[in-house]
N, C-alpha and C positions, 0 to 999 in steps of 0.2 A: 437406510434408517427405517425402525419400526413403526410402525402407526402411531406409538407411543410418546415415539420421541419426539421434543420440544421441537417445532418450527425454526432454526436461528434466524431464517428470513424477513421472518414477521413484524420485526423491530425496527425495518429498512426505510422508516418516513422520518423527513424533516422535521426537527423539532424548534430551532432555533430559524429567526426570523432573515439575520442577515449572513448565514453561511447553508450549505447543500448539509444534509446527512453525511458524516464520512464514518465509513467505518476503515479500520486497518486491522489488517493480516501478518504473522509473523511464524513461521513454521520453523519450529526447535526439538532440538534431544531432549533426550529426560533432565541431561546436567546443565540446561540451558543455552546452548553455540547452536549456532544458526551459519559454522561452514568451521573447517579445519582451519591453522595456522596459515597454512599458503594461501587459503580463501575460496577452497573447493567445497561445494554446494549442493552441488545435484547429485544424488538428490537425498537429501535428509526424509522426506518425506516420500512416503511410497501412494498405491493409488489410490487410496481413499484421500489423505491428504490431498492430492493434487484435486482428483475431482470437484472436491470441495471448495479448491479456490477459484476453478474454474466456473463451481456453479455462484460464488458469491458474483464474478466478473458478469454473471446473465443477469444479477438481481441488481448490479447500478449501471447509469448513466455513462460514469465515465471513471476509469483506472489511472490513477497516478502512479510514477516512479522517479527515483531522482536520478540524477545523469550516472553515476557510481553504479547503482544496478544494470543500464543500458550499457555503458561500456563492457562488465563482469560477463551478461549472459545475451543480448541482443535477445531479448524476449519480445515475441509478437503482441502477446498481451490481449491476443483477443479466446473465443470461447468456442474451444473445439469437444470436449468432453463431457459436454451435456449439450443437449437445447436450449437455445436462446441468439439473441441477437447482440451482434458485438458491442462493447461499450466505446465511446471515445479515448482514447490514449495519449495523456499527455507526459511532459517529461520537464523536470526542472533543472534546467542547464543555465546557471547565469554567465557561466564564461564561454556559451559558445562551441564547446567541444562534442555534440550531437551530431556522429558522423549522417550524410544526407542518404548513407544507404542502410541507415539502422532498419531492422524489419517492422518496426511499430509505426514509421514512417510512408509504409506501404500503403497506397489510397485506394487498394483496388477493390476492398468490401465497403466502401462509400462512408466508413466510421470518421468520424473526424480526427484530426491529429492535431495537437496543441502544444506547443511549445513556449516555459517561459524563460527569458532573456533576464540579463540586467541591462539596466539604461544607458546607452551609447558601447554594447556587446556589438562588436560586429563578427561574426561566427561564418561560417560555411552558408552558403544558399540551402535553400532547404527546397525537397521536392513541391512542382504543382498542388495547390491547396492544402497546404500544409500554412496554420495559423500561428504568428508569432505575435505573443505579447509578450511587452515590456516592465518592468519594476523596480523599487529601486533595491539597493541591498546595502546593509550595515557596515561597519564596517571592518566586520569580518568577511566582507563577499557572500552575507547568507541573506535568502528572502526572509520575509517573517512571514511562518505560514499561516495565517492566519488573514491574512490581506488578499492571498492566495484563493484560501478558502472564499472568502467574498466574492472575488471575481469569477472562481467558478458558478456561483450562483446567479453572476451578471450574466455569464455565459448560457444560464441556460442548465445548469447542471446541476437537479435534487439529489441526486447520491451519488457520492464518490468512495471509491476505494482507492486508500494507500496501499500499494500494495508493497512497495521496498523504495530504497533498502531498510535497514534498523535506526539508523541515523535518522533517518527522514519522518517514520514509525515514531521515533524518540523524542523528535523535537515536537510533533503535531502532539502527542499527548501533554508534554511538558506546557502547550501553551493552550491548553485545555480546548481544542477543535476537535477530538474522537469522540464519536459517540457511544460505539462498539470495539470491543477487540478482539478479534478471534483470532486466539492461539493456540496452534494445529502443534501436537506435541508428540512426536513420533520416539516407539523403541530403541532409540539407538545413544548409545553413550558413547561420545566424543575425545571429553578427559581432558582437552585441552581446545587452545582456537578460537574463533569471536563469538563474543556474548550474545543477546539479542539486545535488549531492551537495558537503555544504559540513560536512566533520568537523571534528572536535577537532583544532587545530594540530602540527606537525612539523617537528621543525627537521632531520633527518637523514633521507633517502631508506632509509637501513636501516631506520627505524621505517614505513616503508610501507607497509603492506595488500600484498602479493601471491598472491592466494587461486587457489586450481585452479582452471581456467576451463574451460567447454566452450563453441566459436564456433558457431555456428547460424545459417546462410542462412534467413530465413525470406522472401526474395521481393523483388523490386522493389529493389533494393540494400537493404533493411532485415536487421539481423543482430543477434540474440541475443548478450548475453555474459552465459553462465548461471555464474553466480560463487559459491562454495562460501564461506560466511564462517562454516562455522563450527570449519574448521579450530584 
């Protein structure tokens, strides 16, 4: 980035009293899919994207993912492509299925690992220091994240990134906990495959999200739409 270019980092403080900053991340094709039909992903995004998500994982506390992304890709989640110190890595599994040798599980850079349950989930043992909280979930088996969000900030945690999967992305905006969206939008057209970003229905264009946007070249035609939701 040139001297010029806008900070997106700058934004990265708490504004709201009882949940952390969350910002979330969603990196897509031109024609909106975020992975082919079968569910192959990697990588849509070439090295300016990744850097990029790597360097938001330096500017928070701690990195969210739900269990669906952990099973797909067994991501470390921590911050290898720029300078910085790891974030904590948590993972929303309410049934349990958080295998105990996932790599984000690993405690050997001293980051914390967090994991949440549903109430009366009895799951696999999870490695040494590794934290399990509990909550309850609806009854459709989903947390509300938003209760989520709260206890990260019990926990200790001003800024969070969501970082996957879309669903998870999907629901936090839907229940109005994102404060930023940074949507990393790579040259590649797909044609077909999963969507990204899949909210609560609208029948009028006037009820449409149109949030301050700031556009950011980040390289190779890859471009930033760093998106303000919490207008």
């Amino acid at each position: 980035m040139s001297a010029e270019t806008p900070d997106p980092f700058r934004h990265f403080r708490r504004r709201n009293d009882s949940r952390p900053f969350i910002v979330a991340q969603l990196g897509q094709s031109l024609d909106g899919r975020i992975a082919t039909r079968t569910g192959d992903s990697r990588y849509i995004g070439r090295t300016p994207s990744l850097d990029h998500l790597h360097r938001i994982r330096a500017h928070v506390d701690a990195v969210l993912v739900g269990i669906g992304t952990v099973l797909a890709d067994d991501p470390q989640l921590n911050v290898r492509r720029c300078a910085g110190r790891n974030p904590a890595r948590i993972v929303i599994d309410a049934k349990g299925r958080l295998p105990p040798g996932a790599k984000l599980l690993d405690g050997a850079d001293g980051a914390r690992r967090i994991v949440f349950r549903a109430e009366g989930c009895v799951g696999p043992a999870l490695p040494a220091g590794a934290e399990t909280v509990f909550l309850p979930v609806d009854a459709a088996g989903r947390f509300d994240l938003a209760e989520i969000a709260a206890r990260l900030l019990g926990l200790g945690f001003e800024r969070v990134l969501f970082e996957g999967g879309a669903g998870i992305v999907s629901q936090a905006i839907d229940r109005g906990i994102v404060d930023r969206l940074h949507l990393m939008v790579s040259p590649v057209i797909i044609g077909s495959g999963q969507p990204g970003l899949e909210l609560a229905p609208i029948d009028r264009l006037a009820d449409a999200r149109r949030p301050r946007t700031e556009v950011i070249s980040l390289g190779e035609g890859e471009v930033l739409f760093d998106c303000d939701l919490a207008m």
